[in-house]
C-alpha positions in Angstrom: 93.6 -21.5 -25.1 91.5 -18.9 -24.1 94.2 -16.5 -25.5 93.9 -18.0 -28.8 89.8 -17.7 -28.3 90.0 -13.8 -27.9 92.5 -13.5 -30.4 90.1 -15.0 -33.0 87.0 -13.2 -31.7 89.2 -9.9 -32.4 90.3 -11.1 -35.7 86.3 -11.5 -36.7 85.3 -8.3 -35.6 88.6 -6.5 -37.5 87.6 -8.0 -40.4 84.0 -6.9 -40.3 84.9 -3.7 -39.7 87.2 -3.7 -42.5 84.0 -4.9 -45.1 82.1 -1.9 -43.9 79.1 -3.9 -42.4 77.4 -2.1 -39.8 78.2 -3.2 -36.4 74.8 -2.5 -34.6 71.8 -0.4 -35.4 69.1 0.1 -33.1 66.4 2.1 -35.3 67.1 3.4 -38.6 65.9 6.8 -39.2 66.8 6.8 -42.7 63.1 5.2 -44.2 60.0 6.5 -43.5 57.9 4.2 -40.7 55.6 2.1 -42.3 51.7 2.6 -42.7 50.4 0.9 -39.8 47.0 2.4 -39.6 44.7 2.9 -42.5 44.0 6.5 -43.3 41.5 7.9 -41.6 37.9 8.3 -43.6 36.6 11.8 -45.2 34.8 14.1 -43.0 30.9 13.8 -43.5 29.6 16.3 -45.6 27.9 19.6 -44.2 24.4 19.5 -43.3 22.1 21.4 -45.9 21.4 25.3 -44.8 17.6 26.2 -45.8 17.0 29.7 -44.8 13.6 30.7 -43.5 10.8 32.5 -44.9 11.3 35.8 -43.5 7.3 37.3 -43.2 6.6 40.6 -44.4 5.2 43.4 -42.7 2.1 43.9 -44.9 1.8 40.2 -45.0 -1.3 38.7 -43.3 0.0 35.7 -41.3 -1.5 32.3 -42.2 -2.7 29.8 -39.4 -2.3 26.2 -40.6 -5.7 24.2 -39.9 -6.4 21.1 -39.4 -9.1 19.1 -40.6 -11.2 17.9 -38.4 -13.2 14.6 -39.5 -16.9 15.7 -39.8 -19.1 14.5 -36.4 -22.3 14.8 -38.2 -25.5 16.8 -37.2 -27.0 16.7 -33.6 -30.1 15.1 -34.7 -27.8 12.4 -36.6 -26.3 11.8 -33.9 -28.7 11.9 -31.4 -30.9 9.0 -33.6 -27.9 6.9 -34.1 -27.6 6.7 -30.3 -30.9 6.1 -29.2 -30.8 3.0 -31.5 -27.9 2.2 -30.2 -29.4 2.2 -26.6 -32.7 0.7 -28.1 -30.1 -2.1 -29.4 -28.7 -2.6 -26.3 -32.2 -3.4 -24.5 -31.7 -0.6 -21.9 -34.7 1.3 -20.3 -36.1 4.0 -21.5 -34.1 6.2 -18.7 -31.6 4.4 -19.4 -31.6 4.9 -22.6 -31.9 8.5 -22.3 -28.7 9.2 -20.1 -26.9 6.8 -22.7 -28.6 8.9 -25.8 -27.5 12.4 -23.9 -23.6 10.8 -22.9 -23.3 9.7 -26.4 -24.6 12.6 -28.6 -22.3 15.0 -26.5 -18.8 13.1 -27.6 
């Protein structure tokens, strides 16, 4: 029995070969792999290039200012804090030193 088994198994595989089928194949190198991974994005663009001012030599250099909000005159200010004081109800030491403190901000 076993005989007649292998002798069939044989026949199968003689006839396979005989149709040209292929017998086993573990990769086939023939196609090109598959895209797997998505391409990968485009490179950021370059960062703009300013060139500097280059200063001259006969060039007076220019300070930039800033501006300052205006504190008033002394005598404005020196008013506004006495009432301030007066407003307050201190002393009239008191409101002195507080008159002098403020003025001087």
């Amino acid at each position: 029995m076993t005989r007649i088994v292998a002798a069939a198994w044989i026949a199968v595989i003689a006839a396979l070969f005989a149709q040209g089928a292929p017998v086993a194949q573990a990769q086939d190198f023939t196609s090109p792999p598959p895209n797997i991974l998505p391409p990968p994005p485009p490179p950021p663009p370059p960062p703009p290039i300013f060139v500097p001012k280059v200063p001259q030599m006969d060039e007076i250099p220019t300070q930039p200012k800033a501006a300052l909000p205006r504190r008033g005159s002394f005598n404005e200010r020196m008013s506004r804090c006495i009432a301030e004081g007066a407003a307050m109800g201190l002393s009239p030491n008191e409101r002195a030193a507080y008159s002098r403190a403020c003025a001087n901000q």
